[in-house]
Wavefront OBJ file of the C-alpha trace (Angstrom):
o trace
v 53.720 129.623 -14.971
v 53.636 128.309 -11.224
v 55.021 124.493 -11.455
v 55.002 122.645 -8.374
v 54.482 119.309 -6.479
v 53.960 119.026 -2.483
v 55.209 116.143 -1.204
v 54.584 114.323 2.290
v 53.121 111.215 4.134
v 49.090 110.678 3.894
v 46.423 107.940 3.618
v 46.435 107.792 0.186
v 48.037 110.157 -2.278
v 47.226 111.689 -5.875
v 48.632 108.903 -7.714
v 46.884 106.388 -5.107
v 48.902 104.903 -2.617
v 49.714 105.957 1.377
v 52.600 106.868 3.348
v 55.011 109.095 2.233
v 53.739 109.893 -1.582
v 52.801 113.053 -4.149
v 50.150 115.235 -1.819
v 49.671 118.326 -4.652
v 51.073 118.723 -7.940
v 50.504 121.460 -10.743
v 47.785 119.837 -13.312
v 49.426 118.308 -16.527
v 52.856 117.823 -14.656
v 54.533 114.960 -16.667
v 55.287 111.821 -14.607
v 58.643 111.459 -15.178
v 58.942 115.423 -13.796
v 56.570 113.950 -11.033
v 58.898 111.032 -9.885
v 61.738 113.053 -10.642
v 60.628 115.655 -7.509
v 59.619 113.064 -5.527
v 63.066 111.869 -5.651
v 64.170 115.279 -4.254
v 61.952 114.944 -0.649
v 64.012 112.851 1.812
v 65.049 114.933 4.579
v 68.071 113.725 6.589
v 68.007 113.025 10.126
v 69.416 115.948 12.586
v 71.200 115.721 15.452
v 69.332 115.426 18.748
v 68.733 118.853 19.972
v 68.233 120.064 16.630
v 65.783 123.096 16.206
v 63.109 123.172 13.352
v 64.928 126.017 12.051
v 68.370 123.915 11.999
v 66.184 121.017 10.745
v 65.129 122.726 7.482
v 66.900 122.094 4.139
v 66.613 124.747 1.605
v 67.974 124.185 -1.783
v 68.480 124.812 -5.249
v 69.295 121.968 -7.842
v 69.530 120.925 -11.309
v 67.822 117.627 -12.303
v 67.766 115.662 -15.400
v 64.442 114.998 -16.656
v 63.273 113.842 -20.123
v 66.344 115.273 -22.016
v 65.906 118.759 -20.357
v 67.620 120.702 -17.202
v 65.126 121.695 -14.634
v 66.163 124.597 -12.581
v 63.930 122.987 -9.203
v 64.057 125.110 -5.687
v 62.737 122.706 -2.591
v 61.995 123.965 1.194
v 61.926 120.266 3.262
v 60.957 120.657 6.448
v 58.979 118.804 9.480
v 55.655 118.762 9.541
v 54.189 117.852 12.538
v 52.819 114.558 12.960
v 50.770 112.077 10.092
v 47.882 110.915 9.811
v 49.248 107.797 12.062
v 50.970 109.836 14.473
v 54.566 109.789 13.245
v 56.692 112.346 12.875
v 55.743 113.960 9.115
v 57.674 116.320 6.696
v 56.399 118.044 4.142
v 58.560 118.864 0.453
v 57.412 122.045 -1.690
v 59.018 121.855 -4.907
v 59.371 124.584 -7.492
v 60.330 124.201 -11.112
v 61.853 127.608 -12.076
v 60.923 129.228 -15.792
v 63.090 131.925 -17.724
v 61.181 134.924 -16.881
v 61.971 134.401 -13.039
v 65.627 133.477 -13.652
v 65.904 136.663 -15.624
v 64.445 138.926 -12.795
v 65.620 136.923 -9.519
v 67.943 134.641 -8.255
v 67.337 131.218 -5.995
v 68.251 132.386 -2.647
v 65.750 135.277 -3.284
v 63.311 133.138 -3.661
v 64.247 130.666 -0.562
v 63.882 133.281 1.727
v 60.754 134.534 0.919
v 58.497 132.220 3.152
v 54.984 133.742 1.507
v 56.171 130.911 -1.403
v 56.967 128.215 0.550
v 54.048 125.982 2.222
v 54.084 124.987 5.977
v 51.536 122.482 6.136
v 49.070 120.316 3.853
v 45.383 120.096 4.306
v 43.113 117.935 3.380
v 43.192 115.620 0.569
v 45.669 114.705 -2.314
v 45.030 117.138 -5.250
v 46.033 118.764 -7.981
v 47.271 122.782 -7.714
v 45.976 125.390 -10.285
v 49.145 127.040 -12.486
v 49.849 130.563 -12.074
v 52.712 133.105 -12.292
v 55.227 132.968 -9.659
v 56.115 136.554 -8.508
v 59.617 137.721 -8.984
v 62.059 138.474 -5.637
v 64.553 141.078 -6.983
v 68.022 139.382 -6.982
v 69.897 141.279 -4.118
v 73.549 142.655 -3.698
v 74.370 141.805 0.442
v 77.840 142.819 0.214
v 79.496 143.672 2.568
v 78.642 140.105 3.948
v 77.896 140.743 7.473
v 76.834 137.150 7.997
v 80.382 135.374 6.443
v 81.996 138.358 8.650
v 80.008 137.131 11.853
v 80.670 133.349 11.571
v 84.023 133.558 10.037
v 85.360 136.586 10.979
v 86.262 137.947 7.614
v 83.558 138.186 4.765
v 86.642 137.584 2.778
v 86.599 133.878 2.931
v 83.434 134.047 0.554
v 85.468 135.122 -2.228
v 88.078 131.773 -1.424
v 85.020 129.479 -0.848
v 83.628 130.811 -4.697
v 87.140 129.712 -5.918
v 87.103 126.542 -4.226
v 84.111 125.523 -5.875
v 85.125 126.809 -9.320
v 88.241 124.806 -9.427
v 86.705 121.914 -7.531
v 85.411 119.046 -9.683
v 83.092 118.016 -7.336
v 80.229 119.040 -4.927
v 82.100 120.253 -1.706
v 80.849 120.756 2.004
v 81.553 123.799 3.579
v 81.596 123.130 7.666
v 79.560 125.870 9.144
v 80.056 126.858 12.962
v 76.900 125.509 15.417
v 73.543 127.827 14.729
v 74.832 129.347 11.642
v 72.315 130.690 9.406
v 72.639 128.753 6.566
v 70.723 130.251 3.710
v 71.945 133.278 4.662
v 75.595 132.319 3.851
v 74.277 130.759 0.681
v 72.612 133.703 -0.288
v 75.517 136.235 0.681
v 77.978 133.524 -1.537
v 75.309 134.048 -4.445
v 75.668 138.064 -3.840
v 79.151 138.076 -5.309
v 78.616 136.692 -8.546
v 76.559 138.212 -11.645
v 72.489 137.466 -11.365
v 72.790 135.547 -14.755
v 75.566 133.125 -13.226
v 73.629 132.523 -9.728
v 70.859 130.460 -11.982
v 74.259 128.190 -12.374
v 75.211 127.475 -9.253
v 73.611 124.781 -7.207
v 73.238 124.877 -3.300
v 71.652 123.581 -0.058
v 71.649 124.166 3.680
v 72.108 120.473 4.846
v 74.052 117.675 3.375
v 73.782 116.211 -0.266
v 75.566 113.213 -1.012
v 78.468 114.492 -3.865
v 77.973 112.601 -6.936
v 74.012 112.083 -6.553
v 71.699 112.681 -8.863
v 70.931 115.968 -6.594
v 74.128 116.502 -6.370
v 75.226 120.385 -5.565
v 78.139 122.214 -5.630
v 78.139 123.523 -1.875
v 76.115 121.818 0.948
v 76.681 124.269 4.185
v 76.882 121.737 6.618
v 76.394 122.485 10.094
v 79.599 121.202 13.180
v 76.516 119.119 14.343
v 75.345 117.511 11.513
v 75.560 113.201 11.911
v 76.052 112.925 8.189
v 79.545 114.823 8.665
v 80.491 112.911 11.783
v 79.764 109.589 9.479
v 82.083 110.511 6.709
v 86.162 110.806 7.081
v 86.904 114.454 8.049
v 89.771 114.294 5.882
v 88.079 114.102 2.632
v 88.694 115.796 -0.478
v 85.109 117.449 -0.301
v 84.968 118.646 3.050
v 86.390 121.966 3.565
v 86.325 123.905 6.927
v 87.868 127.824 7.028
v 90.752 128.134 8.460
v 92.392 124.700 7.156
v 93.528 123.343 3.819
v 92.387 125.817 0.538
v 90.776 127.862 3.195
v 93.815 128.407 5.580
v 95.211 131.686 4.089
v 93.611 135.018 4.784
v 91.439 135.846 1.238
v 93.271 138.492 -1.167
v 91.828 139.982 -4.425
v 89.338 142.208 -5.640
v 86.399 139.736 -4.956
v 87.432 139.488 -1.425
v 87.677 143.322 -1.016
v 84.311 143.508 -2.268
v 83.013 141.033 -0.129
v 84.245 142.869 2.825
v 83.161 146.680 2.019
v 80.579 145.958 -0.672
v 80.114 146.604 -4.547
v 81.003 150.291 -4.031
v 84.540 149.702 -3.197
v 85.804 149.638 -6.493
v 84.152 152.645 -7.317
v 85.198 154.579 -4.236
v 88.613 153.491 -4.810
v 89.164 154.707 -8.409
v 87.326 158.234 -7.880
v 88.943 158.572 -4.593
v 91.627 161.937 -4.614
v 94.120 161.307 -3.876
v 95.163 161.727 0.359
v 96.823 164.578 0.768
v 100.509 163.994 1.962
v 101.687 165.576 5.183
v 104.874 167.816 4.712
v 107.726 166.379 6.330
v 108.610 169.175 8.535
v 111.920 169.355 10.373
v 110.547 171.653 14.087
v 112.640 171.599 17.085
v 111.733 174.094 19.978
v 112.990 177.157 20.567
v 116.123 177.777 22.620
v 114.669 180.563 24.342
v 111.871 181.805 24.934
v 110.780 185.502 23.685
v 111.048 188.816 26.262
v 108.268 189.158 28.394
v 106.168 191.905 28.536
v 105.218 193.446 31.277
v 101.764 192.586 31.720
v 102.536 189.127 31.582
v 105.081 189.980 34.721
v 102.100 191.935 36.490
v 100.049 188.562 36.667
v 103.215 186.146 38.117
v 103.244 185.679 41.713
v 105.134 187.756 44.079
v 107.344 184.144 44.918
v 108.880 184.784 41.920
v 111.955 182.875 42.708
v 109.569 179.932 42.762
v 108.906 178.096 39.237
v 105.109 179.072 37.909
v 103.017 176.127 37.870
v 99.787 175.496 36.153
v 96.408 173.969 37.934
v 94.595 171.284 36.474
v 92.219 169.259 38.187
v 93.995 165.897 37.090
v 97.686 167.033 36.103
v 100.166 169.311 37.618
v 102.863 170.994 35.162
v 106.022 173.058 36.163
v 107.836 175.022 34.129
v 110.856 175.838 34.838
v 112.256 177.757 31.671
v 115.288 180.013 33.191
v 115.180 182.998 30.710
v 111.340 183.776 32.136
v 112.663 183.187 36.300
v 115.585 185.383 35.500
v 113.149 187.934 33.708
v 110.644 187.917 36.956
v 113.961 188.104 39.251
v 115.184 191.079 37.695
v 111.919 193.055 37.865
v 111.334 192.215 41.427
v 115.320 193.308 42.643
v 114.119 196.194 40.660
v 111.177 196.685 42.282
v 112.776 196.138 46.137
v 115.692 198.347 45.084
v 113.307 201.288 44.329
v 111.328 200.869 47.523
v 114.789 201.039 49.623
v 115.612 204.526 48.639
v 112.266 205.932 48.731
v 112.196 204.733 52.693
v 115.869 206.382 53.179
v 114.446 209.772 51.358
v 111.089 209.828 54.096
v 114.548 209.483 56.673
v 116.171 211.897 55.725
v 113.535 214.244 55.538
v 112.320 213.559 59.112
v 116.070 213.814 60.444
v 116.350 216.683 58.563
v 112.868 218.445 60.180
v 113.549 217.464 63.288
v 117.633 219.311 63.181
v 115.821 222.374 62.580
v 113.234 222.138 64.669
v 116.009 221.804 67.674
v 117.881 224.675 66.255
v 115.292 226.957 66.529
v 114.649 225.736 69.664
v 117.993 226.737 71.033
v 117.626 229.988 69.366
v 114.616 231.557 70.770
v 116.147 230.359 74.552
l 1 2 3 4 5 6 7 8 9 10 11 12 13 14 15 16 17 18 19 20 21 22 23 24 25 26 27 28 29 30 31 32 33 34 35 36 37 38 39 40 41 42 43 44 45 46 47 48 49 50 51 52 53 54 55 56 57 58 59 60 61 62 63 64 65 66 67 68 69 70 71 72 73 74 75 76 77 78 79 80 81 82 83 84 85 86 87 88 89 90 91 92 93 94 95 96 97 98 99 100 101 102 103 104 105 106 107 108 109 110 111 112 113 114 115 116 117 118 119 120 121 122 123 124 125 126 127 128 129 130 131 132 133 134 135 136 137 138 139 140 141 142 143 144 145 146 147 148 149 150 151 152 153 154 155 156 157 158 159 160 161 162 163 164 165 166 167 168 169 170 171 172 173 174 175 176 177 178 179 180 181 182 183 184 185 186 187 188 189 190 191 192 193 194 195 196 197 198 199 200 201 202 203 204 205 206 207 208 209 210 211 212 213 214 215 216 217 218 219 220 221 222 223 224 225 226 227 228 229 230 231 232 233 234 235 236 237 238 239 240 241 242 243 244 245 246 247 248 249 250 251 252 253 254 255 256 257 258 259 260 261 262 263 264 265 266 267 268 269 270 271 272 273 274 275 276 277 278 279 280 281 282 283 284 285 286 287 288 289 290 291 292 293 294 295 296 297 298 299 300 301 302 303 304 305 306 307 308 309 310 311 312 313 314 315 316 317 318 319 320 321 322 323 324 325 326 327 328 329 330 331 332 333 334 335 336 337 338 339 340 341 342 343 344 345 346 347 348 349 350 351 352 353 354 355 356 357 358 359 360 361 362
């Protein structure tokens, strides 16, 4: 069943009343569960040229009510102005049952902004129940967002054991424009959807030790509350420095970079095959040439052959192939020598008897 209370400044509110005060609640809510959300809806001040988007603080925390643990998911963010022209802000609370924490997870839920209301109209009243529908927990790893602002999706997995060896809430400084939720919902991706129902988160500073308290605020560079505390405190963690110096190691981190699969790929993976180290020099010489190959080599055979490319020029100048191509060409010159002193001899030899005959018949 839907549980809920709205939150935000009118004339006079359900429980009478005006200014900031309960605007909608689910019918039969309890009042201590009642005061107890309305506790939840304060909305810290941004920094001056703070969007609406950066203004927004999306979390997920676990509140003491009446001897129970309520699982409570709240979207604060402005509203506009009141109903005596000040700036307004409106605070949507869920209180999270079983069924969804079997079937989803919180930053599931937090994103999806068809659950979440922008505005309030009208009159102080109270909300019908319902079923709240389920948002499939997801699996974002590899975590392109952590990879993005971080540069390794690694650091995830060293953030997770921060926070698990950490006794306290901790702030994780986020880079300027970082999308917040998304790194809280990428964080939540790594651990089992029965364990994300444990851990507690928001996307703009909690005060450690509150009754709100959380285990990771993701606290924007720009954020005043950061600027007012010591930067050197125990609960303030930024990557890159401290516990989060070191590059992340570990099977978490692996996963975190390349995504659940990896440990699957890994252990079915064949094994590479292994390049034979082969021992190859050239040869000495190169093999005889035949004689077509000698038919296509240019009549300057004493010159080296060289190849044409259109950006490099190679010459090769191996001796065994120029002393080949010599060889046949001497050959070749040698032949054409005696074949001009045969034509000679024969004309010599025709025109001798020619002259003889001559003298003959006179």
């Amino acid at each position: 069943m839907i549980v809920e209370l709205i939150h935000t400044s009118l004339a006079r509110g359900l429980d009478g009343g005006s200014g900031y005060t309960v605007a909608g609640r689910t019918g039969g809510m309890p009042a201590a569960m009642s005061e107890a959300l309305s506790r939840l809806s304060g909305l810290p001040p941004a920094w001056s040229d703070a969007t609406l988007e950066e203004k927004i603080l999306c979390a997920f925390r676990r509140v003491e009510c009446a001897g129970q643990s309520l699982s409570v998911l709240s979207r604060i963010a402005p509203s506009g102005m009141d109903y005596t022209g000040r700036a307004n802000r409106l605070s949507h609370h869920r209180v999270i049952d079983a069924r969804v924490m079997s079937e989803s997870d919180p930053a599931a839920l937090l994103e999806d902004d068809a659950l979440w209301r922008q505005e309030w109209v009208g009159a102080a009243r109270e909300l019908s129940g319902g079923i709240l529908p389920v948002r499939l927990a997801r699996d974002d790893a590899p975590l392109h967002t952590w990879e993005r602002e971080f540069g390794d999706a690694g650091f995830a997995a060293s953030v997770l054991d921060v926070i698990m060896k950490s006794g306290m809430g901790v702030w994780l400084v986020v880079p300027a424009m970082s999308k917040r939720l998304r790194l809280a919902a990428e964080l939540m991706s790594l651990m089992p959807q029965k364990q994300r129902w444990q851990f507690t988160f928001a996307t703009r500073p909690v005060a450690p030790g509150s009754e709100s308290s959380v285990k990771i605020c993701f606290v924007d560079e720009r954020e005043p509350e950061l600027a007012a505390h010591n930067s050197a405190s125990a609960w303030i963690f930024r990557v890159g420095a401290g516990a989060l110096a070191a590059r992340p190691t570990g099977e978490l981190a692996q996963r975190a970079r390349h995504g659940r699969d990896h440990e699957h790929v890994n252990a079915n993976q064949s094994a590479p095959k292994v390049r034979e180290n082969i021992q190859w020099s050239p040869p000495t010489t190169l093999p005889a040439t035949r004689e077509q190959d000698v038919a296509g080599i240019s009549q300057t055979s004493a010159k080296p052959r060289q190849s044409i490319d259109q950006t490099h020029t190679h010459t090769h100048t191996h001796g065994p192939v120029v002393i080949q191509v010599r060889r046949v060409a001497m050959a070749s010159a040698s032949s054409g020598v005696w074949k001009w002193f045969a034509v000679a001899f024969i004309v010599i030899a025709a025109l001798l008897w020619f002259a003889v005959q001559s003298g003959g018949a006179s």
